[in-house]
C-alpha positions as a printed NumPy array, in Angstrom:
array([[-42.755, -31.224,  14.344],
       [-40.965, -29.776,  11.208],
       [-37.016, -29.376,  11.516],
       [-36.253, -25.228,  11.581],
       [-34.436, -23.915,   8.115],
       [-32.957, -20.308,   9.275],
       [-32.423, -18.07 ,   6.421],
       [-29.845, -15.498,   7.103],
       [-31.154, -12.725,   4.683],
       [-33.895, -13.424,   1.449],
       [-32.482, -14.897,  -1.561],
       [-33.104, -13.144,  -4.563],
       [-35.501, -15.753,  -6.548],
       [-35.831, -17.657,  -4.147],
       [-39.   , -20.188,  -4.311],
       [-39.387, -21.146,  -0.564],
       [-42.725, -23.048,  -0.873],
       [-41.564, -26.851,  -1.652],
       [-39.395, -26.156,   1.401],
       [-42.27 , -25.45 ,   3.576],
       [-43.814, -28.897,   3.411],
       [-40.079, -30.205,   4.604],
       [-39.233, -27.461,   7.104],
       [-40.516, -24.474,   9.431],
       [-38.811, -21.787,   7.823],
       [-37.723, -18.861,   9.8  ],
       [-35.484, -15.836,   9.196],
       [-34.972, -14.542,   5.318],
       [-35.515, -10.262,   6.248],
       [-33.746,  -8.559,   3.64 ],
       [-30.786,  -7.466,   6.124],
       [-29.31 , -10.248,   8.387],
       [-29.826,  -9.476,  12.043],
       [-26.824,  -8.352,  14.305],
       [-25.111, -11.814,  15.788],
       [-26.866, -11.711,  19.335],
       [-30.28 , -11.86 ,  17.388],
       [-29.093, -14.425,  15.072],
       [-27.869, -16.771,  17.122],
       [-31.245, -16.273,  19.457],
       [-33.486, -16.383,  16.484],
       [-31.393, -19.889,  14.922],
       [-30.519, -21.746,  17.772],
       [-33.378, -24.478,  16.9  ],
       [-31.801, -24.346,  13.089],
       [-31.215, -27.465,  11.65 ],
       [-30.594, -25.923,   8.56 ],
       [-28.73 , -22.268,   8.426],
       [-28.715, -20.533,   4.806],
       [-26.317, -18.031,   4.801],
       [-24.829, -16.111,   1.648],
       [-21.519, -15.68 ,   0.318],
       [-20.809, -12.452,   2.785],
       [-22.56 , -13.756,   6.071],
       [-20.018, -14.759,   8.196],
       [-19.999, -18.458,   9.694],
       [-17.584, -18.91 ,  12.303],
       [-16.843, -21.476,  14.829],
       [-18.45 , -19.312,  17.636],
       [-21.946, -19.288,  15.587],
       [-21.291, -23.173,  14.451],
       [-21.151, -23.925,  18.351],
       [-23.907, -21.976,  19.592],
       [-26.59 , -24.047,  17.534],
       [-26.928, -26.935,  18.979],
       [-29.479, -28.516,  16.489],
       [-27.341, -27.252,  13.145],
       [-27.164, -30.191,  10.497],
       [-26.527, -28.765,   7.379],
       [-25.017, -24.855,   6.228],
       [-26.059, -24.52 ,   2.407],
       [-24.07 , -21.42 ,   1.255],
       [-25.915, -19.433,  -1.601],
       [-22.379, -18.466,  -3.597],
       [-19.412, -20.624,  -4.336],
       [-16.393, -19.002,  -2.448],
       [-16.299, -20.484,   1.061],
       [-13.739, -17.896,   2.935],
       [-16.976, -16.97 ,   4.518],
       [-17.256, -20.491,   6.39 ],
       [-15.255, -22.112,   9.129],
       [-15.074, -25.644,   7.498],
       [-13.141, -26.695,  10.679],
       [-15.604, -26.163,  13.098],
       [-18.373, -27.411,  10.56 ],
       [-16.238, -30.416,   9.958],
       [-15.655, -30.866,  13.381],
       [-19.375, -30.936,  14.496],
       [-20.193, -33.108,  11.464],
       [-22.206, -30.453,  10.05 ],
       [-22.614, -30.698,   6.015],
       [-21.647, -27.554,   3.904],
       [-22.845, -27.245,   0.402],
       [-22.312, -24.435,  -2.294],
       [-23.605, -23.165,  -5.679],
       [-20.452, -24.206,  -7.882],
       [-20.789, -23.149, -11.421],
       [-24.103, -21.009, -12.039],
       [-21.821, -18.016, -11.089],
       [-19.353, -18.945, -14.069],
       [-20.746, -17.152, -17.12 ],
       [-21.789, -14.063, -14.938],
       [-18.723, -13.255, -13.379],
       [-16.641, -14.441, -16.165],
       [-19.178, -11.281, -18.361],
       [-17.638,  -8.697, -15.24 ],
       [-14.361,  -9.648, -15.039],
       [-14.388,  -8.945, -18.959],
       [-16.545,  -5.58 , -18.442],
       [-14.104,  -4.347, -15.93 ],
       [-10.914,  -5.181, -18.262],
       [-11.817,  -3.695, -20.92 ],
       [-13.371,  -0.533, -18.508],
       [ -9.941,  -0.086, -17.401],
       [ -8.561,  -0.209, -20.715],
       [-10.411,   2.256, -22.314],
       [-10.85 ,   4.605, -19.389],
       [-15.043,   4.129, -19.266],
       [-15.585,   5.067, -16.034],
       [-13.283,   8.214, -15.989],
       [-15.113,   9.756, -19.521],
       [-18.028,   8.824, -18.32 ],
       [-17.133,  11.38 , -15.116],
       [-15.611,  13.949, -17.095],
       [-18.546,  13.998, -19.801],
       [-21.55 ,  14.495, -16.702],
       [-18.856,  16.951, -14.681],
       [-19.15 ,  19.191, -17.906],
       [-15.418,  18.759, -18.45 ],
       [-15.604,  17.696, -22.048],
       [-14.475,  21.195, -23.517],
       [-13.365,  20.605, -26.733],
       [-12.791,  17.758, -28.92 ],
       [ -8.345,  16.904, -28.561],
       [ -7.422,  13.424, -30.684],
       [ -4.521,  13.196, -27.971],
       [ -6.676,  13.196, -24.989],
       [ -7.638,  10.35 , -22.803],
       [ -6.154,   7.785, -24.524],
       [ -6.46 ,   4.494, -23.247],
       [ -5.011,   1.041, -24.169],
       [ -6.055,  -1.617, -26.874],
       [ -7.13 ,  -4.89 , -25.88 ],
       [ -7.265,  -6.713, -29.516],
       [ -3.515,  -8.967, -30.134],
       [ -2.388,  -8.027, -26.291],
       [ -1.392, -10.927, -23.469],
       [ -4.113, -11.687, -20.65 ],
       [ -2.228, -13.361, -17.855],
       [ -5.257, -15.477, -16.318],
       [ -4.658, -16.905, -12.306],
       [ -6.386, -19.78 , -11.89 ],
       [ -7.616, -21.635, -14.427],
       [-10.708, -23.279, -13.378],
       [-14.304, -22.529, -14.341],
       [-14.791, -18.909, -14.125],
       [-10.505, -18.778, -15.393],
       [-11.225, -20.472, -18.853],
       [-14.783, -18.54 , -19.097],
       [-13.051, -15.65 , -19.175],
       [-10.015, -16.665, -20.533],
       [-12.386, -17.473, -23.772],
       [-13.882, -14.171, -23.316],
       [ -9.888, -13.031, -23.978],
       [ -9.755, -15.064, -27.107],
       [-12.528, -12.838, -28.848],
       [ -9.908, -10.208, -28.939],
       [ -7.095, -12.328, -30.722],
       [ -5.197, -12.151, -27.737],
       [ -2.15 , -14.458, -26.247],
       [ -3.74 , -16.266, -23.008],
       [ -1.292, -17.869, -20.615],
       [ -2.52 , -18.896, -17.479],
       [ -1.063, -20.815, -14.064],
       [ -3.225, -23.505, -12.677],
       [ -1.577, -26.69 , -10.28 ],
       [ -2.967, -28.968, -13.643],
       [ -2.589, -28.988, -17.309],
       [ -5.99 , -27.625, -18.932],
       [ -4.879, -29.302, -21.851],
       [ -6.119, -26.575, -24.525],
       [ -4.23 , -25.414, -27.346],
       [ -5.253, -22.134, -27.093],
       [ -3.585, -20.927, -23.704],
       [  0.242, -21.737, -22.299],
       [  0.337, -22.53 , -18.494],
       [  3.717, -20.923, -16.997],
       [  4.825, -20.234, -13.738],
       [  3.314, -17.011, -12.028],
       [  6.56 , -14.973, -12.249],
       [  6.534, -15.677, -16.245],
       [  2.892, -14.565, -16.61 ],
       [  3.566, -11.164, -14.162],
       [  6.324, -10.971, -16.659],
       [  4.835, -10.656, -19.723],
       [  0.994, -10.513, -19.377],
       [ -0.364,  -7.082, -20.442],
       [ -3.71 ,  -7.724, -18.547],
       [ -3.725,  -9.933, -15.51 ],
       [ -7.053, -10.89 , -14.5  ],
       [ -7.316, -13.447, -10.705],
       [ -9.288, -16.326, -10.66 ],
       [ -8.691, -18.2  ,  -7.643],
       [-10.392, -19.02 ,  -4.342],
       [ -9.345, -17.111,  -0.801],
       [ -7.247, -20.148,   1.193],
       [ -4.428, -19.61 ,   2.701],
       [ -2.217, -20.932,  -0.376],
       [ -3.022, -17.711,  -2.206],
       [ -3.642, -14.866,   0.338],
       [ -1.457, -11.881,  -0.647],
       [ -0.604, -14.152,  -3.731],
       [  0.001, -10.71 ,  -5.763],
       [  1.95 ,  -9.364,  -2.761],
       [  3.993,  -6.061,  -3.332],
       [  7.094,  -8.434,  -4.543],
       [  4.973,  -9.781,  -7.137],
       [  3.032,  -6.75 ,  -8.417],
       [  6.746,  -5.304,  -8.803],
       [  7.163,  -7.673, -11.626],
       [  4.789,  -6.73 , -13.544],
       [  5.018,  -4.798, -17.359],
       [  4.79 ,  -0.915, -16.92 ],
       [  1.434,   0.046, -17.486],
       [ -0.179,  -3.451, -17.329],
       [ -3.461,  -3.811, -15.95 ],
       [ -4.852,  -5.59 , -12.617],
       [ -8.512,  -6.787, -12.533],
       [ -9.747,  -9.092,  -9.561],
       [-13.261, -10.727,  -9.444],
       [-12.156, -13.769,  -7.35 ],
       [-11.691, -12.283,  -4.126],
       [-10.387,  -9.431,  -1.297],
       [ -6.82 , -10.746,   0.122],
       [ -5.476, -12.736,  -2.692],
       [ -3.498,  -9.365,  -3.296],
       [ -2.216,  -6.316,  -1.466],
       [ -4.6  ,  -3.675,  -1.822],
       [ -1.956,  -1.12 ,  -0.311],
       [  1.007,  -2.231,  -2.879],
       [ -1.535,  -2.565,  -6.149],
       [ -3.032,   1.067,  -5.084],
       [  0.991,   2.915,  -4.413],
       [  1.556,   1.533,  -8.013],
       [ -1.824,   2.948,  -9.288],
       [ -0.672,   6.104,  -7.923],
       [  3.006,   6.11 ,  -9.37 ],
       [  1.596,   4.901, -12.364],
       [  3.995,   1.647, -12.488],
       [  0.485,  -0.161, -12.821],
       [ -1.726,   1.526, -15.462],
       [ -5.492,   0.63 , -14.086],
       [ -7.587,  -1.714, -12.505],
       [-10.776,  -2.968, -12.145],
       [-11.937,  -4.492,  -8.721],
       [-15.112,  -6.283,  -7.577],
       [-14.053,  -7.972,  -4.756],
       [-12.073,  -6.686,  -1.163],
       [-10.897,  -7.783,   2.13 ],
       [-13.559,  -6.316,   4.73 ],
       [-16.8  ,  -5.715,   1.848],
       [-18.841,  -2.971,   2.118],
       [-15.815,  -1.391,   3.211],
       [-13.269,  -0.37 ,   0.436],
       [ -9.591,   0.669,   1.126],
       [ -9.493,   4.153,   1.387],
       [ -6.612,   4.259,  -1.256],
       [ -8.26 ,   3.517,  -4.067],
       [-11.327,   6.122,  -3.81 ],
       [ -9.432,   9.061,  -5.563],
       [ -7.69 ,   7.462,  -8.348],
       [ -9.301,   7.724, -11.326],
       [ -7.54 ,   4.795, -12.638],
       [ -9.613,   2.566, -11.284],
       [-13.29 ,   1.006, -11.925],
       [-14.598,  -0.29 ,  -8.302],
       [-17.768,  -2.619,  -8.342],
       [-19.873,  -4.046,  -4.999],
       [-19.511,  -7.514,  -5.429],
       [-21.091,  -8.234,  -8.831],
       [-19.228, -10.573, -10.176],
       [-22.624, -13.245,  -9.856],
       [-25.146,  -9.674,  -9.591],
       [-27.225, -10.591, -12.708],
       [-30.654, -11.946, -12.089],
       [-30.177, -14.769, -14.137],
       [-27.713, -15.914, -11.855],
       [-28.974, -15.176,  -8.477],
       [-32.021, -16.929,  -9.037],
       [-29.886, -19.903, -10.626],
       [-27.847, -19.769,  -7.31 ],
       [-30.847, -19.893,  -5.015],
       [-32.686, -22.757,  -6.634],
       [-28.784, -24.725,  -6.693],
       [-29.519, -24.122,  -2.66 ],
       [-32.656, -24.7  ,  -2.249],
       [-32.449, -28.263,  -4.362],
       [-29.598, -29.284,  -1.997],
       [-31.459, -28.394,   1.29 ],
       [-34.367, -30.53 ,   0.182],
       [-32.173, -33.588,  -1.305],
       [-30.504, -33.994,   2.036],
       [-34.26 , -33.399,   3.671],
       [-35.414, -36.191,   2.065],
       [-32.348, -38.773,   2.764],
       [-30.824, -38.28 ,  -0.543],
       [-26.623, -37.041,  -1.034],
       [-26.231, -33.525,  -2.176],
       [-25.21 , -32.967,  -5.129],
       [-22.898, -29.53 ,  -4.414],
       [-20.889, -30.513,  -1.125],
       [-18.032, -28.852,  -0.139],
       [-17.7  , -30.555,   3.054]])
């Protein structure tokens, strides 16, 4: 009798059939099931797939019995109680590093959004407000020769922090090492808040850097700088970052990522100065394919006796 593989939802590009041979695979609708249901329909699970926004918390680690192995399609792992995983010996693996190039592409697309006020003309022009043609109106900011402040300096960070470079601009960055380029100064965070013109967030949710850009910290930041956050909801304060929006002590962001997705604080939704996204940082089809094959190779290494080559735990 073939072990049980539960998917939680489909993966986009997903190629299930070498899995088949290895497993009974069960699950994979395109909307996960409400939690009674799961647990019901993957209590035989050896295997449970979830993706980066399915929730995997001690109560559903507990309540399957048979659970071996939780391979995560996404990197982040704020999603995952590594705890209780760790505690019932149960393996967690991710999809490190397919996700670099594509959310490196948004965290550039919403910079330079906010910058030049795309999203706002964009509304104006199909609202019929463009009237008349006035050099002095809607002006945004230039990108080219400015400082891009860039938190966290590890894959995705220096992807996009390369991205910066195209526009001859100043990178500094923080990071706990020494990337050892010549092309970007680590300094402190208060330095970068200090003097970055664009700050762009790069690290992973842990409790180390939730509310990292708390209200004290977004205080020091240039008048008129801009925000942008791909990494993910809770390494700032949504309510500070959107009073300065308002007041204009912060000039714009652009946001992909928030504490409770779908839901988005209600603060942002009228302020034009700000370009929201669903969670696209990875959302290129490329990439989603990329990240379920990086799954589906791990499932079937450990199947088959061998290590994985993506643990996180």
């Amino acid at each position: 009798m073939k072990p049980v593989l539960y998917l939680v939802r489909a993966l986009p590009g997903g190629e299930l059939a070498p899995l088949r041979e290895l497993f009974e695979v069960r699950g994979g609708a395109p909307r996960p099931p409400p939690r009674e249901r799961l647990v019901e329909e993957a209590r035989e699970a050896a295997v449970l797939v979830p993706t980066y926004i399915d929730r995997v918390d001690a109560a559903l680690v507990d309540a399957l019995p048979a659970l071996r192995h939780v391979a995560s399609y996404g990197v982040g792992v704020n999603h995952l109680d590594l705890d209780a995983c760790r505690r019932r010996g149960v393996l967690v693996t991710n999809t490190p590093g397919v996700v670099t190039d594509a959310t490196a592409d948004h965290a550039m697309a919403l910079l330079l959004a906010a910058a030049r006020r795309v999203v706002e003309g964009d509304r104006v022009v199909r609202a019929g407000g463009w009237t008349e043609v006035d050099p002095a109106w809607m002006l945004g900011t230039e990108v080219t020769g400015k400082t891009v402040g860039v938190v966290g300096f590890g894959r995705i960070g220096q992807a996009f922090a390369r991205r910066a470079r195209g526009f001859d601009t100043r990178v500094l960055y923080t990071s706990p090492r020494d990337a050892g380029v010549a092309w970007a100064e680590r300094v402190g965070l208060e330095r970068l808040l200090a003097e970055a013109d664009f700050v762009s967030l790069h690290v992973p949710l842990v409790p180390a850097t939730r509310n990292l850009l708390s209200r004290e910290r977004l205080a020091l930041l240039k008048p008129g700088a801009i925000v942008v956050n791909t990494a993910r909801g809770g390494v700032l304060d949504d309510a500070a970052l959107a009073e300065a929006l308002a007041d204009g002590r912060i000039g714009a962001a652009g946001l992909d990522v928030f504490p409770d997705e779908p839901r988005v604080p209600e603060a942002y939704l009228p302020l034009p100065n700000v370009v929201l996204t669903p969670h696209l940082g990875s959302g290129t089809r490329e990439t989603r394919a990329a990240m379920a094959r990086r799954v589906l190779e791990d499932v079937e290494r450990v199947a088959r006796g061998d290590p994985p080559r993506y643990p996180v735990s």
